[in-house]
mmCIF file of the protein (N, C-alpha, C, O) and its ligand, coordinates in Angstrom:
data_MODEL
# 
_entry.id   MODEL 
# 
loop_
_entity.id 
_entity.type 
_entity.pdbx_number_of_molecules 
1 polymer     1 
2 non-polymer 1 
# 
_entity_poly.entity_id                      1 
_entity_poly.type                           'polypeptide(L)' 
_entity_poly.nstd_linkage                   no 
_entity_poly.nstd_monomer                   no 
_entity_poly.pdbx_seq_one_letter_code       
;(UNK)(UNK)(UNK)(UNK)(UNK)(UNK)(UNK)(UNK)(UNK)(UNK)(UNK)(UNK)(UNK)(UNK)(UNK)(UNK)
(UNK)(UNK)(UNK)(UNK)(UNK)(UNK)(UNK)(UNK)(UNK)(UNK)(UNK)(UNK)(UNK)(UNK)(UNK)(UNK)
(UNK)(UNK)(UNK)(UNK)(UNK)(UNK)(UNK)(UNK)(UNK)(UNK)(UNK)(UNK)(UNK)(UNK)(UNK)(UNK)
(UNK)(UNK)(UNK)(UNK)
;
_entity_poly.pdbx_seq_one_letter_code_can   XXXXXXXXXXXXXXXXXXXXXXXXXXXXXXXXXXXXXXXXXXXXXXXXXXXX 
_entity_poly.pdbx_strand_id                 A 
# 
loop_
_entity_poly_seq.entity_id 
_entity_poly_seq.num 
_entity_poly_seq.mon_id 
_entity_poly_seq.hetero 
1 1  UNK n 
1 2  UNK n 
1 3  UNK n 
1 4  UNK n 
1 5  UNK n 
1 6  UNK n 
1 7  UNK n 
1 8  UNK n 
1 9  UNK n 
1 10 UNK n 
1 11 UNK n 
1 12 UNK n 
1 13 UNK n 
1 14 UNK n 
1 15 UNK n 
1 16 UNK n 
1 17 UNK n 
1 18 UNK n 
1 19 UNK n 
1 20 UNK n 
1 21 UNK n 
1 22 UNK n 
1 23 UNK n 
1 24 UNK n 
1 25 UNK n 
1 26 UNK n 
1 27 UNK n 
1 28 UNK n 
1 29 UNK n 
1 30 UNK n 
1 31 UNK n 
1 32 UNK n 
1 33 UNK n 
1 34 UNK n 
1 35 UNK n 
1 36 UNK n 
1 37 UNK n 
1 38 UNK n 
1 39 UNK n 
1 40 UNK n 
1 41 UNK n 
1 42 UNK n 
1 43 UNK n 
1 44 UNK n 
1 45 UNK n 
1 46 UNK n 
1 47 UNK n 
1 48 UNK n 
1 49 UNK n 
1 50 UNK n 
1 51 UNK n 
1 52 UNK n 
# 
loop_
_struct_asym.id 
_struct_asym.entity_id 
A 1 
B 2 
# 
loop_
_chem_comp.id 
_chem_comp.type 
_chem_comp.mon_nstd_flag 
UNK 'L-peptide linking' . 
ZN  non-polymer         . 
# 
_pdbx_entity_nonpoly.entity_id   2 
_pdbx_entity_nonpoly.name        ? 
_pdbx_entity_nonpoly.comp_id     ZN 
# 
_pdbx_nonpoly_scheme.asym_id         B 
_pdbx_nonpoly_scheme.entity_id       2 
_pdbx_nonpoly_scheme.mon_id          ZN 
_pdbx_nonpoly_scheme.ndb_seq_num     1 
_pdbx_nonpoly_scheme.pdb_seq_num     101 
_pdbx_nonpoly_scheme.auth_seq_num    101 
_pdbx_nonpoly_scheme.pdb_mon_id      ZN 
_pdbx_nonpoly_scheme.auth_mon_id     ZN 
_pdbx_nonpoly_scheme.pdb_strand_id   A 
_pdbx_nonpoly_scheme.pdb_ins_code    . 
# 
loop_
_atom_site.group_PDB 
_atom_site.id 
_atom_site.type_symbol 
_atom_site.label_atom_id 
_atom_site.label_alt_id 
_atom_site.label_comp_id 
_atom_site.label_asym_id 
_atom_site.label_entity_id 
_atom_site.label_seq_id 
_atom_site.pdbx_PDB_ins_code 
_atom_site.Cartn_x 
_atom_site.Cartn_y 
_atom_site.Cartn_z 
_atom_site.occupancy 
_atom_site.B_iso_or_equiv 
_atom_site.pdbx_formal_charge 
_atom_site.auth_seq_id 
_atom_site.auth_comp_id 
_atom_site.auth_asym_id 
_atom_site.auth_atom_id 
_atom_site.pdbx_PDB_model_num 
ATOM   1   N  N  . UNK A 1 1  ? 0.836   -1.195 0.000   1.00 0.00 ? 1   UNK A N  1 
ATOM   2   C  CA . UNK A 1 1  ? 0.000   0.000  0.000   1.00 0.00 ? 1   UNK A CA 1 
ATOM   3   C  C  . UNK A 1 1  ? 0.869   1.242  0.000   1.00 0.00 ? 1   UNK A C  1 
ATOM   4   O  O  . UNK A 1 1  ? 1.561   1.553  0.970   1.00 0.00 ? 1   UNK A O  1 
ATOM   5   N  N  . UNK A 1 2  ? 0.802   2.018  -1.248  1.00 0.00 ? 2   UNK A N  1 
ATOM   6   C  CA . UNK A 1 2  ? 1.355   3.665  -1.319  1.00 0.00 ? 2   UNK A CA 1 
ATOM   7   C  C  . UNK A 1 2  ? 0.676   4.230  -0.822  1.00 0.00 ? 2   UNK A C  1 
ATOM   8   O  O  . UNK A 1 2  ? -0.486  4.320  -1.218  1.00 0.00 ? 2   UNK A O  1 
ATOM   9   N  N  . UNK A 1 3  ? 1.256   5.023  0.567   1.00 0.00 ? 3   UNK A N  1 
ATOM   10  C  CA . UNK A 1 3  ? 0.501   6.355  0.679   1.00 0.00 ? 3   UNK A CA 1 
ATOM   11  C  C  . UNK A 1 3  ? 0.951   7.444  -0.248  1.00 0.00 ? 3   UNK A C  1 
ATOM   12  O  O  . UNK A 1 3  ? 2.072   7.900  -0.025  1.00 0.00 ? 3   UNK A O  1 
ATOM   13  N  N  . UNK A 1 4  ? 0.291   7.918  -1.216  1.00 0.00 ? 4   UNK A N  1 
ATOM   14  C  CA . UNK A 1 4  ? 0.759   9.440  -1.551  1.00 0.00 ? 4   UNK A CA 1 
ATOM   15  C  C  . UNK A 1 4  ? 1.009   10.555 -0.812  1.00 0.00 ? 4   UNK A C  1 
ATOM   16  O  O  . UNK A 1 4  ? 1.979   11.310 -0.884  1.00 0.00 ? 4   UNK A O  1 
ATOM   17  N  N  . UNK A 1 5  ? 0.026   10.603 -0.069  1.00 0.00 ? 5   UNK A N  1 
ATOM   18  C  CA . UNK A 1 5  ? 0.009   12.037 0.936   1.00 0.00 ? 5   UNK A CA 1 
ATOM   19  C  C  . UNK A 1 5  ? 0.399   12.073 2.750   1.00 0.00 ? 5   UNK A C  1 
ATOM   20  O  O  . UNK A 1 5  ? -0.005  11.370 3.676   1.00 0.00 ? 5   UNK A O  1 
ATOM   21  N  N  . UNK A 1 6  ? 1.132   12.960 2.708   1.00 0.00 ? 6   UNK A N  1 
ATOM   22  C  CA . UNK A 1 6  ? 1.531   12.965 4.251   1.00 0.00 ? 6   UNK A CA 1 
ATOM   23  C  C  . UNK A 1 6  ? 0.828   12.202 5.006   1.00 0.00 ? 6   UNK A C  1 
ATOM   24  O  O  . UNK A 1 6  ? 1.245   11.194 5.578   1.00 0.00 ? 6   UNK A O  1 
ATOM   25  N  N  . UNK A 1 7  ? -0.574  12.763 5.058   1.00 0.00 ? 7   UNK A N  1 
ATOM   26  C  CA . UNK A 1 7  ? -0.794  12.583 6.205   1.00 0.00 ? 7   UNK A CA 1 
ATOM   27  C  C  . UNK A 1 7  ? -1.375  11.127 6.516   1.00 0.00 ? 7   UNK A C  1 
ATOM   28  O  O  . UNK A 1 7  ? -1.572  10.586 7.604   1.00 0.00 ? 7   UNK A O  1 
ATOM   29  N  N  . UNK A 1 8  ? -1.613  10.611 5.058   1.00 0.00 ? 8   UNK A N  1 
ATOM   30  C  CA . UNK A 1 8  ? -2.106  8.935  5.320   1.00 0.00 ? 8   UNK A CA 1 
ATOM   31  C  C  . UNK A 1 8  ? -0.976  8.399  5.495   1.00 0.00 ? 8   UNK A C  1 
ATOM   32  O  O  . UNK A 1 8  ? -1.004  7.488  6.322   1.00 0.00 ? 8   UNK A O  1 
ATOM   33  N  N  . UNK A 1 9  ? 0.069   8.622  5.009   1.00 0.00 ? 9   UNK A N  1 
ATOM   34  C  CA . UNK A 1 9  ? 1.438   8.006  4.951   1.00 0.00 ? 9   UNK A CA 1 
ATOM   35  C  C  . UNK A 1 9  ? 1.322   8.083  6.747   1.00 0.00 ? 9   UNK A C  1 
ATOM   36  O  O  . UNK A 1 9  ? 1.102   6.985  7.260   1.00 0.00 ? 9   UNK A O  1 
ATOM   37  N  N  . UNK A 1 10 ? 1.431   9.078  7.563   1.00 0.00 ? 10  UNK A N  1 
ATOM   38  C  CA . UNK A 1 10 ? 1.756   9.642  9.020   1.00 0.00 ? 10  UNK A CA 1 
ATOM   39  C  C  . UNK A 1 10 ? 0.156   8.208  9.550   1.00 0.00 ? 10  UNK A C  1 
ATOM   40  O  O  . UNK A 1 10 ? 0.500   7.050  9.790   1.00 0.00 ? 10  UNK A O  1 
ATOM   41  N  N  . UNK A 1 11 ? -1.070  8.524  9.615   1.00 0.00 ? 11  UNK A N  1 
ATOM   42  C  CA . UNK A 1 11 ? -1.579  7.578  9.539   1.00 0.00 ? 11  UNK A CA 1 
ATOM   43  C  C  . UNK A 1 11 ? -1.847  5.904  9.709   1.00 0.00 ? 11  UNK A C  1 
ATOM   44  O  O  . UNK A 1 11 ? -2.437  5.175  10.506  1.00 0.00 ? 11  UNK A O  1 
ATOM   45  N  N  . UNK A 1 12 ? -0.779  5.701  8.051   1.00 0.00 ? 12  UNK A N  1 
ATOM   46  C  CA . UNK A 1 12 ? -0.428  4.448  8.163   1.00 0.00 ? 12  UNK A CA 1 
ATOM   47  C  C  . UNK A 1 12 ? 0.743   3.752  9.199   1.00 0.00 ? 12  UNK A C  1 
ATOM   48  O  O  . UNK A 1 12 ? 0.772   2.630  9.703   1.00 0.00 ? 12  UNK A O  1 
ATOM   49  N  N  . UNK A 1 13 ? 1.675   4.879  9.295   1.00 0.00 ? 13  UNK A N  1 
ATOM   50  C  CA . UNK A 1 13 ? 2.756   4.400  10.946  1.00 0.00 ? 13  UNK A CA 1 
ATOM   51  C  C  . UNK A 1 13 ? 1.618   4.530  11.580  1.00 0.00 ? 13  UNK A C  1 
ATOM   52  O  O  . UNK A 1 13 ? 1.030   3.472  11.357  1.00 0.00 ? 13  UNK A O  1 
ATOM   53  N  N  . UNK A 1 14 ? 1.180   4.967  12.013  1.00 0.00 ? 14  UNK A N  1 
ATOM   54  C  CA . UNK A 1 14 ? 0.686   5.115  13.112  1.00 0.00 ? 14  UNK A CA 1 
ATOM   55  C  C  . UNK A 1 14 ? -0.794  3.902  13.601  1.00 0.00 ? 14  UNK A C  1 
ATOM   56  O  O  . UNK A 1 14 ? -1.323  3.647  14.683  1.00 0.00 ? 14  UNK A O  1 
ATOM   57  N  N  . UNK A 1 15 ? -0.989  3.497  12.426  1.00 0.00 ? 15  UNK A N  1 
ATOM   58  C  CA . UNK A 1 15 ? -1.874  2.103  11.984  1.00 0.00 ? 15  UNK A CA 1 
ATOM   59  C  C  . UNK A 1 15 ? -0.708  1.469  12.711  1.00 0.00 ? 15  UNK A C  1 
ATOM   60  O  O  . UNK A 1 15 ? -0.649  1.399  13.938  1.00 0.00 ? 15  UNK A O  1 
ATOM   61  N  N  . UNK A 1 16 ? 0.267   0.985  11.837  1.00 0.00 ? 16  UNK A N  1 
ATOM   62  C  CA . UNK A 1 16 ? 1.452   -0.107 11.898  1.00 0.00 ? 16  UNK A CA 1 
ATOM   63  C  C  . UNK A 1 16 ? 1.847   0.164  13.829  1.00 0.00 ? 16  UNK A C  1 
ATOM   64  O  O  . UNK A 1 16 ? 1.842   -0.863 14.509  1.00 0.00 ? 16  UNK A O  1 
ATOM   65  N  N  . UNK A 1 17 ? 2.056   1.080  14.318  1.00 0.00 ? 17  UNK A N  1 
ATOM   66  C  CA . UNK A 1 17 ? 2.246   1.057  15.583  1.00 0.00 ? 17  UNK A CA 1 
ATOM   67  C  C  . UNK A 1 17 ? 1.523   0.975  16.729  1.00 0.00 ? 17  UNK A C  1 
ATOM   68  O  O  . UNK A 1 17 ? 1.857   0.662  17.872  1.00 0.00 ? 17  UNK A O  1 
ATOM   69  N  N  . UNK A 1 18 ? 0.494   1.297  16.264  1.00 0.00 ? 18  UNK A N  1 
ATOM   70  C  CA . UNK A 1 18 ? -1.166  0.553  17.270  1.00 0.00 ? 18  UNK A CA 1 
ATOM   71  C  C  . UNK A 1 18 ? -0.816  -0.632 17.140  1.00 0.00 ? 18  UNK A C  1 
ATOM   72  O  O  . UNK A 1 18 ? -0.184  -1.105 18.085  1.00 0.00 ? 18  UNK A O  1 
ATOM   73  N  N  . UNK A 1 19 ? -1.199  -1.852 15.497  1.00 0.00 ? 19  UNK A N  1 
ATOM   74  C  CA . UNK A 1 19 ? -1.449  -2.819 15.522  1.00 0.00 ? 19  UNK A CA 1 
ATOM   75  C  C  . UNK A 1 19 ? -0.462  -3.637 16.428  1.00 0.00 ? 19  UNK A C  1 
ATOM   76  O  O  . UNK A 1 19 ? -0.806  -4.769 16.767  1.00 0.00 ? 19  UNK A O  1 
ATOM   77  N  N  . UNK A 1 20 ? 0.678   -3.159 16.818  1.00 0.00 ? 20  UNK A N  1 
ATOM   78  C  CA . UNK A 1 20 ? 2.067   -3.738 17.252  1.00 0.00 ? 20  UNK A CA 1 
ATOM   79  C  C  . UNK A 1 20 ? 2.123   -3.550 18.755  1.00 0.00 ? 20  UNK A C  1 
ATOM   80  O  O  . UNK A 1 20 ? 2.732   -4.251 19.564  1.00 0.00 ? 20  UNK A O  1 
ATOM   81  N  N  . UNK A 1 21 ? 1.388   -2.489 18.980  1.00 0.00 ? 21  UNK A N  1 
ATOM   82  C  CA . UNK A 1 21 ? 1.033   -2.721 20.315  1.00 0.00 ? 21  UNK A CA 1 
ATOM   83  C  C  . UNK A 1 21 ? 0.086   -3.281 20.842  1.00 0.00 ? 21  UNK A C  1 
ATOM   84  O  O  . UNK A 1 21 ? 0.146   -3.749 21.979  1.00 0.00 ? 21  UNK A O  1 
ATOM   85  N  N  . UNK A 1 22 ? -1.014  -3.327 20.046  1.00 0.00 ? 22  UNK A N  1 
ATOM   86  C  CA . UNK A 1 22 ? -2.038  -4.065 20.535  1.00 0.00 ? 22  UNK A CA 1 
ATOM   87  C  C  . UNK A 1 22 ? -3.080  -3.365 20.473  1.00 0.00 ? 22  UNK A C  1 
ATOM   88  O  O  . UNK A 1 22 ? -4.083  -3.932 20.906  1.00 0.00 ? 22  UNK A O  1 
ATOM   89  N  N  . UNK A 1 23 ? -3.271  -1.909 19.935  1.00 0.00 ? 23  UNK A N  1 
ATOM   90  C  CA . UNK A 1 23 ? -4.264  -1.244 20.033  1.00 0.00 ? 23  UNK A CA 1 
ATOM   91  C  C  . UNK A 1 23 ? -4.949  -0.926 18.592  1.00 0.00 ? 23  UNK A C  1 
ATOM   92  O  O  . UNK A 1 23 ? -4.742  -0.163 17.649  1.00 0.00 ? 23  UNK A O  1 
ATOM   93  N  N  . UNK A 1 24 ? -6.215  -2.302 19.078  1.00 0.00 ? 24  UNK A N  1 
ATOM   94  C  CA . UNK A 1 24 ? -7.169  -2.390 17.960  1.00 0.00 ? 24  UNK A CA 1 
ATOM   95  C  C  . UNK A 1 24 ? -8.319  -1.385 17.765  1.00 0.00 ? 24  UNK A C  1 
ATOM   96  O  O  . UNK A 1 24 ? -9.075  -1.362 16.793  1.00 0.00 ? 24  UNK A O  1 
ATOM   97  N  N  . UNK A 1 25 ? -8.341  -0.637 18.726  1.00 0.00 ? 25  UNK A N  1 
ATOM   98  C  CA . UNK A 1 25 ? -9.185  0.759  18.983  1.00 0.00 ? 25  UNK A CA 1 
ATOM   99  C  C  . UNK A 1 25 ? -8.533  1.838  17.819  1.00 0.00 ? 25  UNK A C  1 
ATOM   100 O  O  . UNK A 1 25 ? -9.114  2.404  16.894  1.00 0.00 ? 25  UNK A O  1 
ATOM   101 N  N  . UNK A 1 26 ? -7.442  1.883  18.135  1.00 0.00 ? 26  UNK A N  1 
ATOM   102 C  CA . UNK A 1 26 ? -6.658  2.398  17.517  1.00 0.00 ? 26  UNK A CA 1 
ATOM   103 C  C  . UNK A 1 26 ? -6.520  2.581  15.654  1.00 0.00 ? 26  UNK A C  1 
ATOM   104 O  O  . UNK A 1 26 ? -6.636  3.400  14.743  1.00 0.00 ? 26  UNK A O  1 
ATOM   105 N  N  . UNK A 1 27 ? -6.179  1.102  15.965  1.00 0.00 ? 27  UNK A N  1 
ATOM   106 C  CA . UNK A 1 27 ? -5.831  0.603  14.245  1.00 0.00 ? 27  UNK A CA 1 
ATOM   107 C  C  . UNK A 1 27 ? -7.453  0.743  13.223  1.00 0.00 ? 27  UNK A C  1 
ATOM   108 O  O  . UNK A 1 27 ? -7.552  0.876  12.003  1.00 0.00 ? 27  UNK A O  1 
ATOM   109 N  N  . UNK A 1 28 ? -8.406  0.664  14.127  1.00 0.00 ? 28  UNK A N  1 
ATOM   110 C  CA . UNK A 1 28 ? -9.332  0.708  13.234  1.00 0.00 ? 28  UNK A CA 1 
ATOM   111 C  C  . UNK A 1 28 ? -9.347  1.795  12.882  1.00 0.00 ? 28  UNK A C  1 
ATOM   112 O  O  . UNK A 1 28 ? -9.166  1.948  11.674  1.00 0.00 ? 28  UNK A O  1 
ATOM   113 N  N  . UNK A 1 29 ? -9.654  3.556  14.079  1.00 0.00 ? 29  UNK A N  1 
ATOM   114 C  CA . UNK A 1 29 ? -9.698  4.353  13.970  1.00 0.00 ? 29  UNK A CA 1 
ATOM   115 C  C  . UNK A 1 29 ? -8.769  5.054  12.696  1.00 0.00 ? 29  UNK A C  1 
ATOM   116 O  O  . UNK A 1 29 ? -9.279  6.054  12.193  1.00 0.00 ? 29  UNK A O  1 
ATOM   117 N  N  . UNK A 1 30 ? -7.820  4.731  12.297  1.00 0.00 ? 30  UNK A N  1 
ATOM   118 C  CA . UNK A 1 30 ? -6.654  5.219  11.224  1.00 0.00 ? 30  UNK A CA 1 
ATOM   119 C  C  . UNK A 1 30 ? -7.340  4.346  10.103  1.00 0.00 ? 30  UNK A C  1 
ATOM   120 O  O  . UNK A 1 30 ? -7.356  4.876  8.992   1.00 0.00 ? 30  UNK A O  1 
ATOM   121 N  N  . UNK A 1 31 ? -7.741  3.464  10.180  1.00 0.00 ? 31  UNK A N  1 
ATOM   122 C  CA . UNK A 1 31 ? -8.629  3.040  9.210   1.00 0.00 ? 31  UNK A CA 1 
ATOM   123 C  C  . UNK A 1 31 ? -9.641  3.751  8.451   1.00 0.00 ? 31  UNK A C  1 
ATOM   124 O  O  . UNK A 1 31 ? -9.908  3.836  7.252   1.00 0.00 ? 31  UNK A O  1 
ATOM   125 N  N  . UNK A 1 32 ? -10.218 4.332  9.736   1.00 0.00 ? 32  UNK A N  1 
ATOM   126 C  CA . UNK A 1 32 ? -11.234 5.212  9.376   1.00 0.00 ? 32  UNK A CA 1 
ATOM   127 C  C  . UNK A 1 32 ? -10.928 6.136  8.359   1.00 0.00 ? 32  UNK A C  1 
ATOM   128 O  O  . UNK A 1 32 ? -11.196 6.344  7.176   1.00 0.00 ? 32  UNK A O  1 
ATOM   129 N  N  . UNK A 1 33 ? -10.228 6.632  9.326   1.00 0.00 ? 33  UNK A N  1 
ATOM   130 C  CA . UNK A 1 33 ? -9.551  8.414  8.670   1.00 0.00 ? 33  UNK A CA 1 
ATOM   131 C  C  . UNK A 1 33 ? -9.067  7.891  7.248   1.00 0.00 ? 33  UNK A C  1 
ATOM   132 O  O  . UNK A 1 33 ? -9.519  8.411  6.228   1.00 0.00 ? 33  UNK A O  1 
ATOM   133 N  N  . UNK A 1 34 ? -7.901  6.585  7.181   1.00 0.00 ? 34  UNK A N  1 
ATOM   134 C  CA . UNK A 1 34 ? -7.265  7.053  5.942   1.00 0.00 ? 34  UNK A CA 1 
ATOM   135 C  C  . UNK A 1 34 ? -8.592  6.647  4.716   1.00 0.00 ? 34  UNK A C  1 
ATOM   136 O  O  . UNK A 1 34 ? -8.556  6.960  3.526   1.00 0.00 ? 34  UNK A O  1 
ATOM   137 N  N  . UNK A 1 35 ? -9.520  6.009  5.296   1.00 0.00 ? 35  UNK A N  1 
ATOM   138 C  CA . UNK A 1 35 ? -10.506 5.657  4.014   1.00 0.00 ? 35  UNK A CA 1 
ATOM   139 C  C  . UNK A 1 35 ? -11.275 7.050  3.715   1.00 0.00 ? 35  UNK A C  1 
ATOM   140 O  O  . UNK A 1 35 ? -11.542 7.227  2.526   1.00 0.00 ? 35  UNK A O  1 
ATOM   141 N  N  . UNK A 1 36 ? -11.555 7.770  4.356   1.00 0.00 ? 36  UNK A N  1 
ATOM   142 C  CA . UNK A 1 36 ? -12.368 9.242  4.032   1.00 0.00 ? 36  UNK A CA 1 
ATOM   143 C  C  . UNK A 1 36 ? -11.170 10.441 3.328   1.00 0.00 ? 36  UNK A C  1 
ATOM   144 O  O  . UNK A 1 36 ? -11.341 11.523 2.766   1.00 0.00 ? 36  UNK A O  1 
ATOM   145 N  N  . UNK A 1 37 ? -10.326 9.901  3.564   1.00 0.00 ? 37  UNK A N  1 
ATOM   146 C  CA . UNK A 1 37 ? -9.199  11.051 2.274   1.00 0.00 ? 37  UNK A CA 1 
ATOM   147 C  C  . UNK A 1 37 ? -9.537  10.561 1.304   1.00 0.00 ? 37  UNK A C  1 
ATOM   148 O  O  . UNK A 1 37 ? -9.394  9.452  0.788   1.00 0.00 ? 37  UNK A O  1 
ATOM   149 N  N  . UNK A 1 38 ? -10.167 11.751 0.978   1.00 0.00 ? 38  UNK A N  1 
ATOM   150 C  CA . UNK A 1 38 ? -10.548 11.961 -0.369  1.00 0.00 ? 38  UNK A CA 1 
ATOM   151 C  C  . UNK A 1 38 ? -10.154 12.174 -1.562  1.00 0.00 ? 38  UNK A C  1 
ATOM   152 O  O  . UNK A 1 38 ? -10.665 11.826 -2.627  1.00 0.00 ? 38  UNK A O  1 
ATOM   153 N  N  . UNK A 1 39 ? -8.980  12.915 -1.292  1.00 0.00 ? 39  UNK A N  1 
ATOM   154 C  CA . UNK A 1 39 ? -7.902  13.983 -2.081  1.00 0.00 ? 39  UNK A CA 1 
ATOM   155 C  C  . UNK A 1 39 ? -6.813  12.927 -3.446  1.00 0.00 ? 39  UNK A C  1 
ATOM   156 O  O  . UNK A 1 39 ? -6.117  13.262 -4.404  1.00 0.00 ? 39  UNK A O  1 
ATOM   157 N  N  . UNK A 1 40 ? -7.228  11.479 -2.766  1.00 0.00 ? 40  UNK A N  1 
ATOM   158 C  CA . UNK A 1 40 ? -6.166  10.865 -3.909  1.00 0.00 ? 40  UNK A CA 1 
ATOM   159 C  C  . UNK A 1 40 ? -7.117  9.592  -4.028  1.00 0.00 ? 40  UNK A C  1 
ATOM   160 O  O  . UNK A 1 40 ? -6.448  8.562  -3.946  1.00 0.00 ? 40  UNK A O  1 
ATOM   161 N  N  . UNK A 1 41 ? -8.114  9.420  -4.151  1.00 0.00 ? 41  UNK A N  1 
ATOM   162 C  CA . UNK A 1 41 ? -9.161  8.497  -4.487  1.00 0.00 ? 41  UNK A CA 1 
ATOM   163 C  C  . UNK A 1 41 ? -8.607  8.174  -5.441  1.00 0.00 ? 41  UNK A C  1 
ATOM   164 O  O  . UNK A 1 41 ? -7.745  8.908  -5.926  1.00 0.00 ? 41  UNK A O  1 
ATOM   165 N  N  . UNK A 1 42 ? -9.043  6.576  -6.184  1.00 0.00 ? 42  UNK A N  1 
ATOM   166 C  CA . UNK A 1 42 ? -8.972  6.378  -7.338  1.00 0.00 ? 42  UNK A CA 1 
ATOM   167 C  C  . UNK A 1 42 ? -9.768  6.753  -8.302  1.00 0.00 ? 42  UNK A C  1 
ATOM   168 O  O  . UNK A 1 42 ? -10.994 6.719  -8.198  1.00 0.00 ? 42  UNK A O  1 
ATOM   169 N  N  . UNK A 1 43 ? -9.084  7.183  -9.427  1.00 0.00 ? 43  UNK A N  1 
ATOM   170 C  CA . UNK A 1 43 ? -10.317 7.540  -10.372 1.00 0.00 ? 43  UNK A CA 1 
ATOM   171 C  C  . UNK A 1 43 ? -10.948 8.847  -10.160 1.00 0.00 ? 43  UNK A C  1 
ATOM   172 O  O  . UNK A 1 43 ? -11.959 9.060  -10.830 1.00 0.00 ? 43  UNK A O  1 
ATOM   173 N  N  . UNK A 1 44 ? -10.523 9.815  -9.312  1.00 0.00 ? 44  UNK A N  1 
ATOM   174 C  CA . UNK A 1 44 ? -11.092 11.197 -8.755  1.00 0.00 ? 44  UNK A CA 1 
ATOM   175 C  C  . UNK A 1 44 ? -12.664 11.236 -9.115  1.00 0.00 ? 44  UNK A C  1 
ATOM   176 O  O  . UNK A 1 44 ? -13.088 12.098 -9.885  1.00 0.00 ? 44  UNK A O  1 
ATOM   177 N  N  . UNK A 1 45 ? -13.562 10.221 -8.499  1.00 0.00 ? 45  UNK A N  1 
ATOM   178 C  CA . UNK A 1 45 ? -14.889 10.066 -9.246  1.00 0.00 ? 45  UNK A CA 1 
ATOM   179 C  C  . UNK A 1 45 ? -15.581 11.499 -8.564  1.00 0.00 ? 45  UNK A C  1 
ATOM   180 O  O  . UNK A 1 45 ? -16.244 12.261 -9.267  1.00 0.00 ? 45  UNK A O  1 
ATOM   181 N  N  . UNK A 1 46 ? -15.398 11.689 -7.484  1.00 0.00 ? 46  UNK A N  1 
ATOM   182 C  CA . UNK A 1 46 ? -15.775 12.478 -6.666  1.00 0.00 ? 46  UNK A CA 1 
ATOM   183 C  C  . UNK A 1 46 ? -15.306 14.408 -7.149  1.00 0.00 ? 46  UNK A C  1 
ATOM   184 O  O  . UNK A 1 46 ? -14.352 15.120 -6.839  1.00 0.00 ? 46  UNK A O  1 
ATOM   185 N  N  . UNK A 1 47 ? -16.290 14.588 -7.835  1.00 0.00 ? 47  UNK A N  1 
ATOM   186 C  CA . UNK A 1 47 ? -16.067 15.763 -9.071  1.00 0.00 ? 47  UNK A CA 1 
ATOM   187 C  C  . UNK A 1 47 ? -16.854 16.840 -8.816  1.00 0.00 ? 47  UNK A C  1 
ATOM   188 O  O  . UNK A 1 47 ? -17.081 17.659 -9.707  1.00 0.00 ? 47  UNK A O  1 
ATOM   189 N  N  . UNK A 1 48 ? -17.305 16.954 -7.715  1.00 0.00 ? 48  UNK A N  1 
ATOM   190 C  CA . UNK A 1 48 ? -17.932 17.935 -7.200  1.00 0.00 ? 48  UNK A CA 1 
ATOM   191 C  C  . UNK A 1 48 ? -17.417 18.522 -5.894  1.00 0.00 ? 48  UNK A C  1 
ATOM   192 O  O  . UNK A 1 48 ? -17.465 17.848 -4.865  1.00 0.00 ? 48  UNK A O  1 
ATOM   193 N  N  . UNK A 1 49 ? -16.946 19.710 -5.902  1.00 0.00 ? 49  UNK A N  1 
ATOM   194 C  CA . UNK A 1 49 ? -16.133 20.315 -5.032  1.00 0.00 ? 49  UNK A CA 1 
ATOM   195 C  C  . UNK A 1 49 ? -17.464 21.222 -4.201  1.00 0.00 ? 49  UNK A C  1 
ATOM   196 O  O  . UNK A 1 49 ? -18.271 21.990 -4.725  1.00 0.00 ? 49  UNK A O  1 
ATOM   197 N  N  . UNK A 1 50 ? -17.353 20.829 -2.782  1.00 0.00 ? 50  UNK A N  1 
ATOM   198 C  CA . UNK A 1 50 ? -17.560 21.231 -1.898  1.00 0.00 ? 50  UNK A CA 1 
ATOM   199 C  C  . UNK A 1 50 ? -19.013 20.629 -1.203  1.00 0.00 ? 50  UNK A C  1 
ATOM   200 O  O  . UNK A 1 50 ? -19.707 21.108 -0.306  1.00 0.00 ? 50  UNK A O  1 
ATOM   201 N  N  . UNK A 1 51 ? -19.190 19.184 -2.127  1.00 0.00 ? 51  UNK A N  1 
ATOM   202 C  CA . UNK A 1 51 ? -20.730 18.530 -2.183  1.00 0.00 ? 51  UNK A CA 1 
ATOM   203 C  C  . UNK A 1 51 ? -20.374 17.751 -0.929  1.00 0.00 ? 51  UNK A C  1 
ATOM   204 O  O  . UNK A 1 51 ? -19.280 17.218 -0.739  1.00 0.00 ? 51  UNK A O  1 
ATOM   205 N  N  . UNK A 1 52 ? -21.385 17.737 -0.108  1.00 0.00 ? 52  UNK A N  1 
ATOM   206 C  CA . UNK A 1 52 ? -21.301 16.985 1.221   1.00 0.00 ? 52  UNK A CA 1 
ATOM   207 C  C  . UNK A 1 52 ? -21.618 15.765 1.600   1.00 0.00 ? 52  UNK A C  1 
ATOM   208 O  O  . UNK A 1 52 ? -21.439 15.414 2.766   1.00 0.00 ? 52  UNK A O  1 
HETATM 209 ZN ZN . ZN  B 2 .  ? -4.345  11.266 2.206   1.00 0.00 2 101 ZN  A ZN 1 
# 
């Protein structure tokens, strides 16, 4: 898995260092987040700027 962008890249350590400690609270939560960046979707289907 490429992160392109900082902050999923920052994210994904931070996935990788929950899961290693043990914190599945955790690892999901970065889950969360990195699935709602939007900004490097595949396919940029999402073509409407500022639609909620
Ligand atoms: Zn991102």
């Amino acid at each position: 898995m490429s992160a392109d962008c900082a902050e999923c890249a920052r994210l994904d350590r931070e996935k990788e260092a929950a899961r290693k400690s043990g914190d599945l609270s955790k690892v999901t939560d970065c889950d969360v987040l990195l699935r709602r960046h939007p900004h490097h979707s595949k396919g940029r289907a999402l073509a409407g700027k500022g639609r909620a």
